[in-house]
C-alpha positions in Angstrom: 20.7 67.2 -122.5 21.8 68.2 -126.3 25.2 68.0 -126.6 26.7 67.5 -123.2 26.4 63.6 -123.4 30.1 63.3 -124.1 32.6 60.1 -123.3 33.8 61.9 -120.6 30.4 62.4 -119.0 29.4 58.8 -119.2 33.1 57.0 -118.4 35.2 59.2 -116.4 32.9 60.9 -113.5 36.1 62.2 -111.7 37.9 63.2 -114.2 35.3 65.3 -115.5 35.6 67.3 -112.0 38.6 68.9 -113.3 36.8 70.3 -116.7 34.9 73.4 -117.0 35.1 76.3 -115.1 35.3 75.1 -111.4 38.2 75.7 -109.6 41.4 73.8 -108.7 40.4 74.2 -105.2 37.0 72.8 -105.0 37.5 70.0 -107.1 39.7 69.0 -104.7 36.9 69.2 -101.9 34.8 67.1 -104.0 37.4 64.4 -104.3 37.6 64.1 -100.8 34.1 64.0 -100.5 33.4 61.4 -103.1 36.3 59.3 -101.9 34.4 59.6 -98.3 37.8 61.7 -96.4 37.8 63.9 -94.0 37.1 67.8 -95.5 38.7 70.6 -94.0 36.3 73.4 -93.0 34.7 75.0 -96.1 34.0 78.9 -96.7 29.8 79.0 -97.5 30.9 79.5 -101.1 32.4 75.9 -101.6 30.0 74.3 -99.4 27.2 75.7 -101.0 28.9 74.6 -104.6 29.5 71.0 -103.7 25.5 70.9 -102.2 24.3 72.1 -105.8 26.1 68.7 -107.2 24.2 66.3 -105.2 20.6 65.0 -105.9 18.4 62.7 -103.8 16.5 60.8 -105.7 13.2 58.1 -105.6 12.2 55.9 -108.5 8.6 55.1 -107.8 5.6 54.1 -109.5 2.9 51.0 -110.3 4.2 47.3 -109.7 5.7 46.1 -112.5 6.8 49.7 -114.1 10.2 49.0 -115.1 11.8 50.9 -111.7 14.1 48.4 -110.6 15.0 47.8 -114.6 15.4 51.5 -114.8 17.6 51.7 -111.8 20.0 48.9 -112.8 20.4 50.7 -116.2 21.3 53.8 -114.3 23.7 51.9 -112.3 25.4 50.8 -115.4 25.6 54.2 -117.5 27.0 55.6 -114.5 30.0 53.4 -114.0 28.3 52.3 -110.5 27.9 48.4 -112.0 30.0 46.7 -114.8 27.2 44.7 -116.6 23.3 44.4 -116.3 21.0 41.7 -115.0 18.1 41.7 -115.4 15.1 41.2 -112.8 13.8 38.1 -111.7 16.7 36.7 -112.1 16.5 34.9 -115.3 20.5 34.6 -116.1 21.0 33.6 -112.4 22.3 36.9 -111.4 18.9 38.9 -111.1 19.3 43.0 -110.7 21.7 44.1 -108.6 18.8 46.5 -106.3 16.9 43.4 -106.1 19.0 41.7 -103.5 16.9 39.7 -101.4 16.6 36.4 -103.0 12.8 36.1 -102.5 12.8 39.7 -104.4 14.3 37.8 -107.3 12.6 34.5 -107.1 9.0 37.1 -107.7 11.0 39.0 -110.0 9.1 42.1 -106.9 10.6 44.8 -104.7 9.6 44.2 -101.3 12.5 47.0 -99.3 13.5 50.3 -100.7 17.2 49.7 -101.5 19.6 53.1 -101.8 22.6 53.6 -103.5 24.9 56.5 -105.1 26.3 56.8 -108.2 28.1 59.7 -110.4 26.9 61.6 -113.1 29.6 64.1 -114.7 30.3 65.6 -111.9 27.4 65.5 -109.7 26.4 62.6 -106.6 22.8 61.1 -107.3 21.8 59.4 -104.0 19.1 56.7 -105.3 16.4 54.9 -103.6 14.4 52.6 -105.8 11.4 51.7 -104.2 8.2 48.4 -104.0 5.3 49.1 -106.8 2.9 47.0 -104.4 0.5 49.1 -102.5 1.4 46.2 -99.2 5.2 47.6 -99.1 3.7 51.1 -99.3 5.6 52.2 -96.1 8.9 51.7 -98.0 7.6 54.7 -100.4 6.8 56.9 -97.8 9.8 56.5 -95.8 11.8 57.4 -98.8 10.1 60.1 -99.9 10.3 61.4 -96.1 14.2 62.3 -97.1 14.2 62.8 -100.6 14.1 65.8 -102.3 13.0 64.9 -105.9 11.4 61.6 -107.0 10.7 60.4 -111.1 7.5 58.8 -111.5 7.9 55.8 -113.7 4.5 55.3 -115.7 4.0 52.2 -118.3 3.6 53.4 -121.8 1.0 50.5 -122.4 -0.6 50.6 -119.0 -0.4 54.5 -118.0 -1.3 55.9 -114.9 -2.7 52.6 -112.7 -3.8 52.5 -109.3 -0.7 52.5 -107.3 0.7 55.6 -109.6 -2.2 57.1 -107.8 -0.8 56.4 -104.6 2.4 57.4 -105.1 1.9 60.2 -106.7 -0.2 61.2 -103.8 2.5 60.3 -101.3 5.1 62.8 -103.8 2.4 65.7 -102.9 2.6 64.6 -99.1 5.7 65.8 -99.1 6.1 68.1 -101.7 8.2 66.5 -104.0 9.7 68.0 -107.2 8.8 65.1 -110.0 9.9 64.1 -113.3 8.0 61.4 -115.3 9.4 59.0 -117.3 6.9 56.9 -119.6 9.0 53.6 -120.2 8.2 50.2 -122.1 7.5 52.3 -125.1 9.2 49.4 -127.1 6.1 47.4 -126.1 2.8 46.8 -128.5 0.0 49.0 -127.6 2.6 51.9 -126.4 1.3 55.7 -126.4 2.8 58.1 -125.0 0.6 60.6 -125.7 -2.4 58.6 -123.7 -0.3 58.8 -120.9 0.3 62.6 -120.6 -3.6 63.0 -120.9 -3.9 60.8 -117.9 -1.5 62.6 -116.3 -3.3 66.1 -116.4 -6.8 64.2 -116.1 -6.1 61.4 -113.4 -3.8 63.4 -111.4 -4.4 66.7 -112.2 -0.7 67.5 -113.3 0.0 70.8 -115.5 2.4 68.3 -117.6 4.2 68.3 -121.4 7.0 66.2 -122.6 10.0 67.5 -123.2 11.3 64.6 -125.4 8.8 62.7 -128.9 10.0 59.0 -129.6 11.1 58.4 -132.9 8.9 55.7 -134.0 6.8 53.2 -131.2 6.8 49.8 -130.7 8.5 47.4 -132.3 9.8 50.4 -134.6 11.0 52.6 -131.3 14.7 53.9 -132.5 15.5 56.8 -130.5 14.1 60.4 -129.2 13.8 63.8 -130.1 15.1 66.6 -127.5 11.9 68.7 -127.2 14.4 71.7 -125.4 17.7 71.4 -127.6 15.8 70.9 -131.1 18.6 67.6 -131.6 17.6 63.8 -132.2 19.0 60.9 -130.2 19.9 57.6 -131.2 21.0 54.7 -128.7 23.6 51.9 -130.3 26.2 49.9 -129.0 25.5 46.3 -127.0 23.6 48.1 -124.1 22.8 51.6 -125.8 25.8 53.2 -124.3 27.1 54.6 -127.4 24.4 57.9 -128.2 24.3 59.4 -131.4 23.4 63.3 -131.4 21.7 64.3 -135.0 19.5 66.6 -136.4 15.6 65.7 -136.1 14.2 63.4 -139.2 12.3 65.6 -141.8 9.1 63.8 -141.1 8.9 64.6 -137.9 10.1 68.7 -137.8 6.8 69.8 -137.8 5.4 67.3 -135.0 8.3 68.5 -133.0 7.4 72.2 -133.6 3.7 71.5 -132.1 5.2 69.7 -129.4 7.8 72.4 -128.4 5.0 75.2 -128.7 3.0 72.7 -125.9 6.2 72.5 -123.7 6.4 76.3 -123.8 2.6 77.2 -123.6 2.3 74.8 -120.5 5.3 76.4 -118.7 4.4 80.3 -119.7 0.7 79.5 -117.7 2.5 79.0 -114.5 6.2 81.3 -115.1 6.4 85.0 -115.6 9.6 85.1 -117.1 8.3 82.9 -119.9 5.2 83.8 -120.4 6.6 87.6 -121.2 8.6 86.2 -124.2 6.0 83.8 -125.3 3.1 86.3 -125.3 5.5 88.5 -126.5 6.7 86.1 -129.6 9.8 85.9 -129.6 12.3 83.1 -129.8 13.2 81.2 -126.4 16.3 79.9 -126.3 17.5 76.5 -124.9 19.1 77.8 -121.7 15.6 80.1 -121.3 13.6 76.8 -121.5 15.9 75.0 -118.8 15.9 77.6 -116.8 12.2 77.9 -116.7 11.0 74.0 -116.8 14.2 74.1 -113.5 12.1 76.7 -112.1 8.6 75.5 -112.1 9.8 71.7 -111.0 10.8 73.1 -108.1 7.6 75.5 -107.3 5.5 72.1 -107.9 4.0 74.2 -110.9 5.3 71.6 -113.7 6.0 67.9 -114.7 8.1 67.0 -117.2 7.9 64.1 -119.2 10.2 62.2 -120.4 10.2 58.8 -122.5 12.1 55.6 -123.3 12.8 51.7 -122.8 15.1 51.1 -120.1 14.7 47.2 -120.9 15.9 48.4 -124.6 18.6 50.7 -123.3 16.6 53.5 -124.3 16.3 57.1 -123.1 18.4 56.4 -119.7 21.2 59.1 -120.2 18.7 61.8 -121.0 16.8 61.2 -117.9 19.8 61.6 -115.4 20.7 64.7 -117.6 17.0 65.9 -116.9 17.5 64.8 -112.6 20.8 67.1 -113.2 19.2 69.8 -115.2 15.4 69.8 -113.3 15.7 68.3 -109.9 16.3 70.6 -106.9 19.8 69.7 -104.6 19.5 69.7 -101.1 19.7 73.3 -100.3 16.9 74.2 -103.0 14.1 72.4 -100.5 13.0 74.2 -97.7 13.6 71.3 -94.7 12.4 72.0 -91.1 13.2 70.6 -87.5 11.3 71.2 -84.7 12.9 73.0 -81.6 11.9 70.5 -78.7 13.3 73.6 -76.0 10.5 76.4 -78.0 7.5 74.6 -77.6 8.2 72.8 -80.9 9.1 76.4 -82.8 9.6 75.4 -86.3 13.5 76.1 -87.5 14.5 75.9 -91.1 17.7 73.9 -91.8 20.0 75.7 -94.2 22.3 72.6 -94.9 25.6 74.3 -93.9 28.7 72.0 -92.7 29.3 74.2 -90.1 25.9 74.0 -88.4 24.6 71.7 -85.5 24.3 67.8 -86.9 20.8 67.0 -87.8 20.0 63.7 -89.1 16.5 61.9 -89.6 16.9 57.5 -89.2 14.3 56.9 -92.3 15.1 53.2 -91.8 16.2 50.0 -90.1 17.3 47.1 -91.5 19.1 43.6 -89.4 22.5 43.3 -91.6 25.5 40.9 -91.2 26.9 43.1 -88.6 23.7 44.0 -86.3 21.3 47.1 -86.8 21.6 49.2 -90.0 20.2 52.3 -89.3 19.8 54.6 -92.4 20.3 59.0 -92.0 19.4 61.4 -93.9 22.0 63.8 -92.7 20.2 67.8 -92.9 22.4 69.7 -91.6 26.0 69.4 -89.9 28.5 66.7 -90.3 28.4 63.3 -88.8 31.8 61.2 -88.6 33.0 58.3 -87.3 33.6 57.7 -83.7 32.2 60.7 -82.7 29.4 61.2 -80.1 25.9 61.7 -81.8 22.5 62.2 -79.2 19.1 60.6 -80.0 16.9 63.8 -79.6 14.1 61.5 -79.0 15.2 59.5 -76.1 18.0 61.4 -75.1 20.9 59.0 -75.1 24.4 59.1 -75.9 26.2 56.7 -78.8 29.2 56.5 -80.8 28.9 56.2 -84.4 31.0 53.1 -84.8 31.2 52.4 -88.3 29.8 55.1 -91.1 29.1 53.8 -94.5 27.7 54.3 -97.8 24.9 51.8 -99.3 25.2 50.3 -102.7 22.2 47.5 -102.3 23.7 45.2 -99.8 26.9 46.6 -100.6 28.6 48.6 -98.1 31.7 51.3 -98.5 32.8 52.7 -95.5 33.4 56.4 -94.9 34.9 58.5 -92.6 32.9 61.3 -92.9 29.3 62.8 -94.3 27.8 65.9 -94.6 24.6 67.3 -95.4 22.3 66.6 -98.1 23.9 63.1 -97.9 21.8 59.7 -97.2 24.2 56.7 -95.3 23.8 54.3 -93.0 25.5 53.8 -89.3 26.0 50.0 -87.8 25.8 49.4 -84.1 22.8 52.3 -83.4 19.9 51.4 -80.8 17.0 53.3 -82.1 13.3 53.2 -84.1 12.8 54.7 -87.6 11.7 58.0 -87.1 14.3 58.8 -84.1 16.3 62.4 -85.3 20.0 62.5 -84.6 21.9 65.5 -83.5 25.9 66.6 -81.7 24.0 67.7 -78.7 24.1 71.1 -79.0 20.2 71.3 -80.4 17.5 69.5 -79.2 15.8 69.5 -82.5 13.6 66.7 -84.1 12.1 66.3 -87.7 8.7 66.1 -88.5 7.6 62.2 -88.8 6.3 60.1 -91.8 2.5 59.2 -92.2 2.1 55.6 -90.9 -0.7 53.4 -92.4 -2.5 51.4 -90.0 -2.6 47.7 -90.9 -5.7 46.1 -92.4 -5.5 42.0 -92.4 -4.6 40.1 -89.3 -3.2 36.5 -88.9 -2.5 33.9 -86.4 0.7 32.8 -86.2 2.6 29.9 -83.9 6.2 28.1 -84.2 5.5 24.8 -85.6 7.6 23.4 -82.8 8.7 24.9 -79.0 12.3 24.4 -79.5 11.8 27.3 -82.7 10.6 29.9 -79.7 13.6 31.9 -79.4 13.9 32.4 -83.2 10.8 32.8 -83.4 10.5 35.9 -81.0 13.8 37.2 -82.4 12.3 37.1 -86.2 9.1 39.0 -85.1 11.3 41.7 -83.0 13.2 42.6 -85.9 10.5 42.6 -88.5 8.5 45.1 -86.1 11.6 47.6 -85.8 12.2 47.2 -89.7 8.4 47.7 -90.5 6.4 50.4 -89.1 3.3 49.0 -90.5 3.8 45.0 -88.8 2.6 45.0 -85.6 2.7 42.3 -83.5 0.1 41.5 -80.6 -1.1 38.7 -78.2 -5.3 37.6 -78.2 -5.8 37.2 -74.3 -8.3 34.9 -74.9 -6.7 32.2 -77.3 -3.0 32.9 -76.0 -2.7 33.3 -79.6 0.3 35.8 -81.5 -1.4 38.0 -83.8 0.7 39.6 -87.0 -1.1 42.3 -88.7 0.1 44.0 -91.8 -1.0 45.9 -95.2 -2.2 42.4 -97.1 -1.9 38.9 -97.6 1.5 39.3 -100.3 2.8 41.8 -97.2 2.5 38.9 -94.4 3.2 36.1 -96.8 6.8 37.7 -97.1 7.4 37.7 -93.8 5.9 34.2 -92.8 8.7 32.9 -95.8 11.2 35.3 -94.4 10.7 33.5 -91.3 11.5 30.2 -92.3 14.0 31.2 -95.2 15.8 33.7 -92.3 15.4 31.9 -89.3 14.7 28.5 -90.1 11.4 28.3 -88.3 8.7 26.8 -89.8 5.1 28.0 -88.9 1.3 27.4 -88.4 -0.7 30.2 -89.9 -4.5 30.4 -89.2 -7.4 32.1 -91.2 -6.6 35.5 -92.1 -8.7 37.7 -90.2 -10.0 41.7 -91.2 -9.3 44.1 -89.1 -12.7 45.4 -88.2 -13.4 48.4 -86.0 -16.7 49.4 -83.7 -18.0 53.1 -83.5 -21.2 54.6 -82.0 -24.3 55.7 -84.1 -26.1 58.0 -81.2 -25.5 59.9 -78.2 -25.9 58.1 -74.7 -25.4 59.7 -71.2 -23.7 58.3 -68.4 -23.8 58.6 -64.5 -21.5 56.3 -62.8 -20.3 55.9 -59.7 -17.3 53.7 -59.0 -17.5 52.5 -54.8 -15.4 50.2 -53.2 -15.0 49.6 -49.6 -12.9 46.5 -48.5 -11.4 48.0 -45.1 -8.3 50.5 -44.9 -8.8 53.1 -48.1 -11.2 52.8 -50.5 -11.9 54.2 -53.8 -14.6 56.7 -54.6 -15.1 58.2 -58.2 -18.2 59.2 -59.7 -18.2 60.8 -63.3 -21.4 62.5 -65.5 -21.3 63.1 -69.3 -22.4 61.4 -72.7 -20.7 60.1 -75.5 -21.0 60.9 -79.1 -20.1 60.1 -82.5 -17.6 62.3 -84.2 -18.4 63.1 -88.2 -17.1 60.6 -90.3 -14.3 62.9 -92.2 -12.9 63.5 -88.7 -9.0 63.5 -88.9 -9.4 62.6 -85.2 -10.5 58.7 -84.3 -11.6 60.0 -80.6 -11.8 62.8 -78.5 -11.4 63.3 -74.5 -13.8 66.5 -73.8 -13.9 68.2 -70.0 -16.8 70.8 -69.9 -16.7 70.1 -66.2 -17.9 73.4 -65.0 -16.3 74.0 -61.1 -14.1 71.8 -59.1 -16.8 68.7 -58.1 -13.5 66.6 -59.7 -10.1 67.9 -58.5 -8.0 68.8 -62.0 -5.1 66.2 -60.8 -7.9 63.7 -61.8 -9.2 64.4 -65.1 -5.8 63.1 -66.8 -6.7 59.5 -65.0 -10.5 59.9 -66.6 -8.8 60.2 -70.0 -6.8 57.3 -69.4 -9.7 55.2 -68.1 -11.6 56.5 -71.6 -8.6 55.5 -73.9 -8.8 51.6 -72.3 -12.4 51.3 -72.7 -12.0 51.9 -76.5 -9.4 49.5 -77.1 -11.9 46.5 -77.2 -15.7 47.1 -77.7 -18.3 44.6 -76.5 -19.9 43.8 -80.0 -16.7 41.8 -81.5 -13.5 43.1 -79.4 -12.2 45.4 -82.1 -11.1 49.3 -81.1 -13.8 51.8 -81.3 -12.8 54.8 -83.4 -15.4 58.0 -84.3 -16.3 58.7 -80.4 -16.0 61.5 -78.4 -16.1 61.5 -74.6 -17.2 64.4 -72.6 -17.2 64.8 -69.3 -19.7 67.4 -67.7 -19.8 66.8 -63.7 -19.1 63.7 -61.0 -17.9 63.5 -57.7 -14.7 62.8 -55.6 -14.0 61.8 -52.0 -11.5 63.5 -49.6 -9.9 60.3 -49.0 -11.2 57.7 -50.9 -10.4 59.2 -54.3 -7.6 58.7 -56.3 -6.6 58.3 -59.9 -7.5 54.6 -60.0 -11.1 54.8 -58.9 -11.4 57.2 -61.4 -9.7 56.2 -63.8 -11.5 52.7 -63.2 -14.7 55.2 -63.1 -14.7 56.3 -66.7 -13.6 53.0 -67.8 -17.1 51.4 -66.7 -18.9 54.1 -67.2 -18.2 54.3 -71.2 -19.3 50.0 -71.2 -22.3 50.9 -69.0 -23.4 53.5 -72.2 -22.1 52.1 -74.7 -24.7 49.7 -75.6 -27.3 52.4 -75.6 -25.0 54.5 -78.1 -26.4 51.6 -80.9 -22.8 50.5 -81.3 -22.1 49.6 -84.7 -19.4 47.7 -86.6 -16.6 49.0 -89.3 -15.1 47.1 -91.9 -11.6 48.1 -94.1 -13.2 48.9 -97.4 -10.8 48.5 -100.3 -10.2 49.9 -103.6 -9.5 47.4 -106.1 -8.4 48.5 -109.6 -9.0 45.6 -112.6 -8.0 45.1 -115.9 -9.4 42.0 -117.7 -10.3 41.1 -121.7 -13.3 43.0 -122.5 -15.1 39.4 -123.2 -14.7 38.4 -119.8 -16.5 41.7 -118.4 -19.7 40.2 -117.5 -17.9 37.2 -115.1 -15.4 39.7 -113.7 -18.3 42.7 -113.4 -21.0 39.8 -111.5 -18.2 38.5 -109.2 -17.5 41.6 -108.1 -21.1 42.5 -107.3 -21.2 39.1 -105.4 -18.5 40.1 -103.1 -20.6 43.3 -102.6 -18.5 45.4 -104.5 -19.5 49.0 -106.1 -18.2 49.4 -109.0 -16.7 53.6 -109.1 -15.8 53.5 -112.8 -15.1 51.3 -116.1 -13.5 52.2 -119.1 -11.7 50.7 -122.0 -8.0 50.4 -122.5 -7.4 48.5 -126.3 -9.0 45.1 -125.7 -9.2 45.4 -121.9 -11.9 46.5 -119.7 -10.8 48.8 -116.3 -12.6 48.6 -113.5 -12.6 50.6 -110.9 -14.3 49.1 -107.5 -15.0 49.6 -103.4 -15.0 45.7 -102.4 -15.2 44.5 -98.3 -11.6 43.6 -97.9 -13.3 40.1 -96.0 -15.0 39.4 -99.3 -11.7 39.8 -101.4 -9.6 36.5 -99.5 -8.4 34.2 -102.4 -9.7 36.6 -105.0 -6.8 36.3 -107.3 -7.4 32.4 -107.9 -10.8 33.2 -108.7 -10.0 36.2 -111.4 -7.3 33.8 -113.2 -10.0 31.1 -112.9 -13.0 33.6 -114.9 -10.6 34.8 -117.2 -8.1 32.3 -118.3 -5.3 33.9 -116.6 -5.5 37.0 -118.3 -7.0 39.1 -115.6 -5.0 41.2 -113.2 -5.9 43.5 -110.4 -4.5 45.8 -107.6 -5.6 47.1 -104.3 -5.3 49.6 -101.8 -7.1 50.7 -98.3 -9.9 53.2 -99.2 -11.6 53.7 -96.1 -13.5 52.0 -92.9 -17.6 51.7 -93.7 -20.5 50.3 -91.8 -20.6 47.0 -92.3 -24.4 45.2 -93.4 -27.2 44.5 -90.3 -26.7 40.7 -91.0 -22.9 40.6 -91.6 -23.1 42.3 -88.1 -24.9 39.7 -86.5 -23.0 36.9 -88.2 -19.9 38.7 -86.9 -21.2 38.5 -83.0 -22.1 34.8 -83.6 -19.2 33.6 -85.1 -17.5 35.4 -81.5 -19.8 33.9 -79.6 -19.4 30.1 -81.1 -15.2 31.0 -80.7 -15.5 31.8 -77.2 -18.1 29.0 -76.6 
């Protein structure tokens, strides 16, 4: 911030290496390592120097935010591109992190794209990231790696649904955060609405660091809440920044606002909260230091503000990801030792130690399988030997290279704290990388479970091979796709987060692959659970000459309490050997088959535990697949009396809609089933907050442009799995019945 915005910073990245007080010597290891050579092998001091210039950054927040807007202005200020474009493609172009053409035909971000850029002399390894709650997986995967994010907030709109989720997904993971409130060029902008969401909605201990001078349509330029200095932005795209002192009118509003900043810090930093209680005058560097501080600790948000469509604020932000943001060896990362009983080992980030490299992502490029690393400790180069610690195999890194969108520039070499990408890799997001030596693996990312299903078949046989190649690549890209076959209809089944989520993919398909398809009904994905208890004595006897199989088992199913992390548990209270131990893994399996498919619609039952309490085995006619085939019939044989019971995905819709249209919008909802959670005002818009049936909810945004003249708009996310109605049940096992009929 303040006055270190120079030319130099923003147009000569490299030369500025050679400024300042660094020495001759580790400039030149940073050379090498921007130019991608080959480094010799570094003392901890220089290693550790060249890790506290690199930051790995997300840019996440609500659809339709200004993140992809915000990165391309990034891109721009830091030499990375030499004009903007902006998204959607209007001048032809469309943003340059936008580079699938159906993400700029929906002017939407569908995959997390990464790049690197310089600012002054630090790397900033970028991943801008989908708003919509259907590409969620693309947020978590990059905030898996990352070690701070910036939360990009709407100054009209605030914090909306999906900043919600994201924000939730940042505490996953304990991610340091910055916020940025953009669009503050926009009519109905306040900034100052949006911090009081921030601490209310989320719960943040949050002040802004930075006041706009002026709103609106009258938005000129900002006031440095930590430097005391004014900022204007001029020039064609804002690159040329003014550094004044702050207007008259607004000295006393930026006093207030300062005392806020250091008041919200002191309640969470000693160091501060001495001088402050104290009285006496903090400094700049204090207040860096201390807002630096308690990013990291996860005690404090900062808030910054701006208009990256108006050029607006950018710089000030990537000096407050330099300034706030942690580098790689400021997060505490962990592996765990596969050869300790999974002993948990912290990763220091040193050159020199074992290679240790999470694949985040996969992606079919020109050249075959991208995979993408996070690379936590060690080095990985080219044409070196790298094991999968998950499956054990042996593969040469062919080709190492850094991502700029769908640009790639190779490498030779990358060390820690670095994100690239390595062609010609067989392996599934989520597989850790290491030389050999270790047999370490990182902790994996939370996985959503799908909640729609379709039906999907080639419009024509000779499309069969593309069509099975398509699928098989969008399951390895896309933990949250899943492919399966119905046994009954013969019928491929694609499920995913939504019906924007599968619609990409059908289009993908055809735009890809060049195979057109027939899509049926979307269909929910329901579940079954159990309401009671219900015993079970089975015994499973067959006798058709030579050996038989003999397996009896005793014991009762349950439900398990509805905020059970676990959807089922295997139980042995079998007291005594009446079932030799060698067995009771086959009982488990037997149990796991019987709840893929219940007998009330065919969906998996979840909320169940099984327990097994006595039986009976033969001394030669037993064996793991009478029993296994034992358990299996006995949990169907119970089942029914357990007053089985169906599930439904319950979603949480967030809506925004002219106040005058409240009562269409507010009885539509109600029609669908919906109960409404909250409902406030936002200028002349109503929010509503709602649970809805995601089976009720098909085709619902025709029917909200429809009731309010196309000025409604709504979000939505999974909430949970609830019981579904007594006569939606039974209409459920009809409509089965009249299928299989």
């Amino acid at each position: 911030m303040g006055r270190r915005i120079a030319a130099s910073r923003l147009f000569a990245p490299v030369r500025s290496l050679f400024s300042g007080n660094a020495s001759l010597e580790s400039n030149r290891h940073l050379v090498r390592h921007f130019a991608g050579l080959a480094r010799p092998k570094e003392d901890p001091c220089t290693w550790k120097e060249r890790m506290e210039k690199i930051r790995n950054i997300g840019i996440s927040a609500h659809i339709d935010s200004g993140k992809t807007t915000l990165t391309e202005r990034i891109l721009f200020y830091t030499g990375r591109i030499n004009e903007i474009h902006e998204v959607r493609g209007k001048d032809g172009v469309g943003a340059k992190m936008d580079s699938m053409d159906l993400e700029r035909e929906r002017g939407i971000t569908i995959q997390s794209a990464a790049t690197h850029c310089t600012w002054g002399d630090h790397q900033i390894n970028i991943i801008d990231t989908p708003g919509h709650v259907d590409f969620t997986i693309e947020v978590e995967r990059a905030l898996r790696v990352l070690d701070g994010a910036i939360l990009v907030l709407c100054g009209v709109g605030g914090v909306q649904s999906q900043s919600i989720t994201v924000d939730r997904q940042m505490r996953r993971y304990d991610v340091p955060r910055l916020a940025f409130v953009n669009k503050l060029d926009r009519t109905g902008a306040d900034p100052w609405k949006v911090i009081e969401q921030l601490r209310k909605k989320l719960r943040h201990n949050c002040a802004a660091v930075q006041i706009p001078i002026g709103l609106e349509d009258e938005f000129q330029g900002l006031v440095d809440l930590v430097h005391n200095k004014a900022f204007y932005f001029t020039g064609t795209h804002g690159e040329i920044i003014k550094e004044v002192e702050i207007p008259q009118d607004l000295v006393a509003f930026a006093a207030e606002k300062r005392h806020t900043l250091i008041e919200a810090i002191s309640e969470v930093d000693d160091v501060l909260a001495e001088k402050f209680i104290a009285d006496e005058p903090i400094t700049a560097n204090e207040l860096l230091a201390a807002i630096r501080r308690t990013v990291i600790s996860l005690k404090f948000f900062p808030v910054f503000m701006g208009s990256a469509y108006k050029n607006k604020g950018v710089q000030l932000l990537l000096n407050g990801v330099i300034d706030f943001l942690p580098c790689p060896i400021e997060v505490s990362n962990y592996a765990l030792d596969q050869k300790k009983k999974e002993e948990k080992v912290e990763l220091t980030g040193s050159p020199d130690g074992p290679l240790v490299g999470l694949a985040f992502k996969l992606e079919e490029g020109r050249f075959g399988q991208l995979t993408y690393l996070r690379i936590y400790e060690g080095v990985i180069r080219k044409g070196e030997m790298i094991v999968n610690a998950n499956t054990g195999k042996k593969v040469k890194v062919p080709r190492l290279v850094r991502m700029h969108a769908d640009d790639m520039e190779d490498i030779q070499e990358a060390g820690a704290g670095e994100i690239v990408a390595v062609f010609g890799i067989d392996c599934a997001s989520g597989d850790t990388f290491t030389d050999g030596s270790v047999k370490y693996t990182m902790t994996s990312m939370n996985v959503p479970e799908p909640v729609m299903s379709l039906a999907i078949t080639p419009a024509n046989r000779d499309s069969l091979p593309n069509f099975s190649k398509a699928l098989n690549r969008f399951q390895r890209e896309d933990p949250t796709f899943r492919i399966s076959l119905d046994q009954e209809s013969g019928q491929t089944i694609m499920s995913g987060m939504g019906e924007l989520h599968l619609d990409i993919y059908v289009e993908r398909m055809r735009r890809e692959y060049k195979v057109e398809t027939t899509v049926g009904k979307p269909q929910v994905n329901f579940r079954e659970t159990i309401t009671q208890r219900a015993d079970f004595d089975y015994l499973h006897k067959k006798q058709s000459g030579g050996q038989g199989q003999y397996g009896r088992v005793i014991g009762y199913i349950e439900p398990l309490p509805e905020d059970s992390e676990k959807k089922f548990e295997f139980e042995n209270m079998m007291i005594g050997q009446a079932i030799p131990s060698s067995y009771i893994p086959a009982i488990e399996k037997g149990f796991l088959e019987a709840i893929n498919s219940g007998s009330l619609i065919g969906f998996p039952v979840e909320r169940v535990r099984y327990v097994l309490v006595d039986g009976a085995a033969h001394s030669v006619d037993s064996s793991e697949l009478a029993f296994k085939l034992a358990a299996l019939y006995a949990f169907r044989q119970c089942y029914a009396a357990a007053n089985p019971t169906i599930l439904e995905p319950i979603m949480s819709v967030e809506l925004k809609a002219p106040v005058e249209f409240q009562g269409s919008v507010t009885g539509d909802l109600n029609k669908r089933k919906g109960i409404i959670v909250s409902s406030g005002q936002e200028g002349d818009d109503c929010v509503l907050m709602a649970h809805v049936p995601l089976n009720n909810m098909f085709g619902y945004s025709t029917a909200l442009r429809s009731m309010t003249q196309g000025k409604g708009e709504f979000s939505m996310e999974y909430y949970q799995h609830a019981q579904v109605p007594k006569e939606t049940q039974q209409k459920l096992i009809l409509e089965l019945k009249k299928t299989k009929g």
